[in-house]
N, C-alpha and C positions, 0 to 999 in steps of 0.2 A: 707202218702204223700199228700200235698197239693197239686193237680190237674191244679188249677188256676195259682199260683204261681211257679211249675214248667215248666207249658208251657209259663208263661210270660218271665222268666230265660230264659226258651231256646229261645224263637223266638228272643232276644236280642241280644246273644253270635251270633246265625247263622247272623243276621244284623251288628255288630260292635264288636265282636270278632277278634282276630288274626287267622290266619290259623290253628294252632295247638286248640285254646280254639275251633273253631269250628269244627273243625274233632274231637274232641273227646267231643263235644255237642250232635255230630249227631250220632257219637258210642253210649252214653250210650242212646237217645232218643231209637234209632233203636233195643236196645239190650231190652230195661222197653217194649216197643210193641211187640216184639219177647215172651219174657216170660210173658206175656197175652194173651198169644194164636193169637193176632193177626198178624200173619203172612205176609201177603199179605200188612198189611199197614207197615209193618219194612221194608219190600224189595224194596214198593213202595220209601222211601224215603231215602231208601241207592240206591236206581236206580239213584233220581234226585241228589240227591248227587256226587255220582261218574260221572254225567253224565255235570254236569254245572262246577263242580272243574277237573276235568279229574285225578283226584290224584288215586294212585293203592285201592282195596279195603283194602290192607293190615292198612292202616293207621284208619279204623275203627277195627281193630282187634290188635291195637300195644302193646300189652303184652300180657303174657303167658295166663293170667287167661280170659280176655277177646276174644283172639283164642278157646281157649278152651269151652268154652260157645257158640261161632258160633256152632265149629263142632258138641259139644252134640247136641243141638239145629235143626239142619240139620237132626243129624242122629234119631233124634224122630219124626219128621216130616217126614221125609224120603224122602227130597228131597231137592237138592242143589242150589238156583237160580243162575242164572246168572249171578247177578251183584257180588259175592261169587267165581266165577272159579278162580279167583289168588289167594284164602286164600289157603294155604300149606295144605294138606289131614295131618291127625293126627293119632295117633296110637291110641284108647281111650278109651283100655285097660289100658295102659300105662298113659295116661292122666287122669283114673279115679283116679287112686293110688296117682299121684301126687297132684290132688284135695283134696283127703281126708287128706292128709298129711296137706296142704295149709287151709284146715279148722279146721283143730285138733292144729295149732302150739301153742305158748304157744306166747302174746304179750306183751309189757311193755308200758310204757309212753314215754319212749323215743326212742322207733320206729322211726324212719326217723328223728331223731335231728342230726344225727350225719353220714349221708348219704355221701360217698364220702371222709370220715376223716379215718386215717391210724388207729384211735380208736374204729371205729364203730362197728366191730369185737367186740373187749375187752370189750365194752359197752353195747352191747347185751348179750353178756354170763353172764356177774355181775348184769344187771339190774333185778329185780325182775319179774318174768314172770305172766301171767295167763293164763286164758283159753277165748275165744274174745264169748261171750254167742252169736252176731249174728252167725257168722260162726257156732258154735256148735251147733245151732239147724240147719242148714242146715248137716254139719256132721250127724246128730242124723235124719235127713230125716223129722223134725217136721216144715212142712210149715206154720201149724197154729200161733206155737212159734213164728219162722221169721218174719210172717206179723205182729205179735204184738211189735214186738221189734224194728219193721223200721218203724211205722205207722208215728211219726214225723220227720221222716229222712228228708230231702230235696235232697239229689240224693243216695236211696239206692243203695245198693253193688247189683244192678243188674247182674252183671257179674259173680260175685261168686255163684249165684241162678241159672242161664241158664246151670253154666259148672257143676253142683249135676245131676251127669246122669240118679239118681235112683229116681229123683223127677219130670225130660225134661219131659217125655211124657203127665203127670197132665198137665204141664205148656204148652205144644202147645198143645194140646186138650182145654183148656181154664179155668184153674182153679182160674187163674186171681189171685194170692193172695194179690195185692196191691189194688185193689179194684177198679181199673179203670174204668170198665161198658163196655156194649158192644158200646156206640157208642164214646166215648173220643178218642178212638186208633185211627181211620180213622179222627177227628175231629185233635190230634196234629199231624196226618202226613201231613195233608192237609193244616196247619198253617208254618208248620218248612217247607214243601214245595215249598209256598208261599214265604218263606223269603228268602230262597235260591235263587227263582226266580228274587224276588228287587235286592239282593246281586250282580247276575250274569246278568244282562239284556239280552235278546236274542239281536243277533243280524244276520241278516241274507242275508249279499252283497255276498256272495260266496258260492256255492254249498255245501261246505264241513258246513261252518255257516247253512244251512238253514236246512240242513240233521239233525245236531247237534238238533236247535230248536225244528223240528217234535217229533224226539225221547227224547228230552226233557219233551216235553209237554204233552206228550203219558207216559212217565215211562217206555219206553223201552233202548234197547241198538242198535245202529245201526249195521249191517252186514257189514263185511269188501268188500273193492273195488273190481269190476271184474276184473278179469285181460285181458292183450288188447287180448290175444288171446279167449276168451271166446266170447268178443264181436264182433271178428273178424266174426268166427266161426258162432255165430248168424245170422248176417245179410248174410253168405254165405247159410245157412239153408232156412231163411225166404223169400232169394230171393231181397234183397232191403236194402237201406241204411238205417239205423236209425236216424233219425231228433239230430242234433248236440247236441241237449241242454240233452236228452232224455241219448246220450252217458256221456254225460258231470255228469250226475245223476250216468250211471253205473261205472263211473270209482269215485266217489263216496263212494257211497253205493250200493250191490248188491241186488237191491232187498230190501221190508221193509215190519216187521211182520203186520201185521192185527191189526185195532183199529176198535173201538165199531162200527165207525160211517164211515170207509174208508176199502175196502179190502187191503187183501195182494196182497204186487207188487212182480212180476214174479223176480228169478233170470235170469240172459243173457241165460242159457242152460236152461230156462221153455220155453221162450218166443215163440209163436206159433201163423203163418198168417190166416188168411179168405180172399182169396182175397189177394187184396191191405190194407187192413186193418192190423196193427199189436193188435196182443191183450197183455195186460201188466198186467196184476191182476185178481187173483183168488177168486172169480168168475171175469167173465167175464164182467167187468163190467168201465175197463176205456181201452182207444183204444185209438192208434196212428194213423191217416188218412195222405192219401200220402201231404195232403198241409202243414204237421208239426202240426197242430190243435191236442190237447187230448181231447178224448168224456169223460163223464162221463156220465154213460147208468143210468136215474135210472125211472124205469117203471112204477112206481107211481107219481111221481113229474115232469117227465116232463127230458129229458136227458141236458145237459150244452156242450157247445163245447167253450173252453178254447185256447187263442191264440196257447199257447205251452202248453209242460209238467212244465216245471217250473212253469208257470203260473198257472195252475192246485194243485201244491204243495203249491203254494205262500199262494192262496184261502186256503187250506185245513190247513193251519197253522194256518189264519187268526181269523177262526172256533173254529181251538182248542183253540187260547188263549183270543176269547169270551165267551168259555164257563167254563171257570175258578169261 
């Protein structure tokens, strides 16, 4: 596979593609990184994905064989992200046997001419069959074969390689058989990323917009809204009302995971006083003060005291999408 050539393909389709050419641009990108062992850059980019289109994850998995290759995939790794909880759990016992059937079948030349016609039937049983030599060395477990037979492919049967359950584990350990190198993977997730990003501009007038952006621009997913009695609750705990803008964030998002360069923010049931001070992130490290003002403590540089929380978020977006 041509490296250059495929990433220039993709970042195209994800820029001026239709909806469907791009979900399933960023299926097979996210699926060719998956079965490279790199892991962490497939999730990263089916994060920003599912996160700027808002579309279910299912739509990077919409056929049998490409489901099926998530769950192998998952279950060699042994571990499920995230941005994956809506893909349907698999039987994969069940789904290995239908694999091997699905790589053993016998094909013709007139495979899909005839798709949809009351003949297609009749036209498959009489067509001349064979034996499809990529698939059969995936069958036969010979990845060396594979890689030699798709070297001028322009978008190998990646899908059909992730869902051969008796080959997954080589492949997220990093056996790489397309030959990608260790640093391409992080280099097309971070380009197809980028193009999502043109595609979708942030935009950030309403709390729900700005929440969106952060976890955007981090590659996370945001946490669901508190609910009011939670935050009720809080400020009966803490003793004190919460600065409206600060609520306005928890009915929101509850709370947000941890990035390299920002801690994590308290859900409503963490939230814990000093004082007149409320504290809102773990470590201890950004504070609410009774005049509405957020601190940001940091002990080396010097601490920031931000009109509001918003304000504080606004900056910290600001940050992330400099350092892009």
């Amino acid at each position: 596979m041509d490296r250059d050539a495929y990433l220039e393909t993709a970042i195209r389709d994800v820029l001026t593609g239709d909806e469907p050419t791009l979900d399933h641009r960023v299926g097979h990108a996210a699926l060719l990184l998956a079965t490279a062992g790199a892991g962490a850059a497939a999730d990263r980019l089916a994060t920003q994905w599912r996160s700027v289109t808002e579309r279910p994850a299912t739509r990077l998995a919409d056929d049998a064989v490409r489901a099926r290759a998530w769950a192998v995939l998952f279950e060699a790794r042994g571990d499920r992200p995230q941005w994956a909880d809506a893909l349907t759990p698999l039987d994969l016992d069940a789904e290995e046997q239908a694999h091997q059937a699905f790589l053993t079948r016998q094909v013709s030349d007139l495979d899909g001419v005839f798709d949809g016609s009351p003949v297609a039937a009749v036209v498959g049983a009489l067509a001349p069959g064979r034996s499809d030599r990529v698939r059969a060395a995936l069958a036969e477990g010979d990845l060396p074969q594979w890689t030699e037979l798709t070297a001028n492919q322009e978008q190998p049967d990646v899908a059909a390689l992730g869902a051969t359950r008796n080959l997954a584990r080589q492949l997220v350990h990093g056996a790489d058989p397309l030959g990608l190198g260790a640093e391409w993977p992080d280099l097309c997730a971070g380009a197809l990323v980028a193009a999502l990003r043109e595609r979708y501009p942030s935009t950030a007038d309403s709390w729900p917009q700005l929440v969106a952006a952060i976890v955007r621009e981090r590659g996370q997913v945001a946490p669901p809204p508190a609910a009011d009695a939670d935050i009720r609750a809080a400020e009966t705990r803490l003793g004190t009302t919460l600065p409206e803008d600060y609520r306005e964030f928890l009915h929101t998002a509850d709370g947000l995971p941890a990035d390299v360069a920002f801690p994590r923010l308290l859900r409503a049931e963490e939230l814990r006083a000093d004082g007149t001070v409320v504290i809102v992130s773990e470590p201890a490290l950004v504070l609410l003060i009774a005049t509405g003002h957020a601190v940001e403590v940091d002990l080396t540089l010097g601490s920031t005291a931000h009109v509001s929380f918003r304000a504080l978020l606004e900056r910290h977006l600001g940050l992330l999408e400099a350092s892009r």
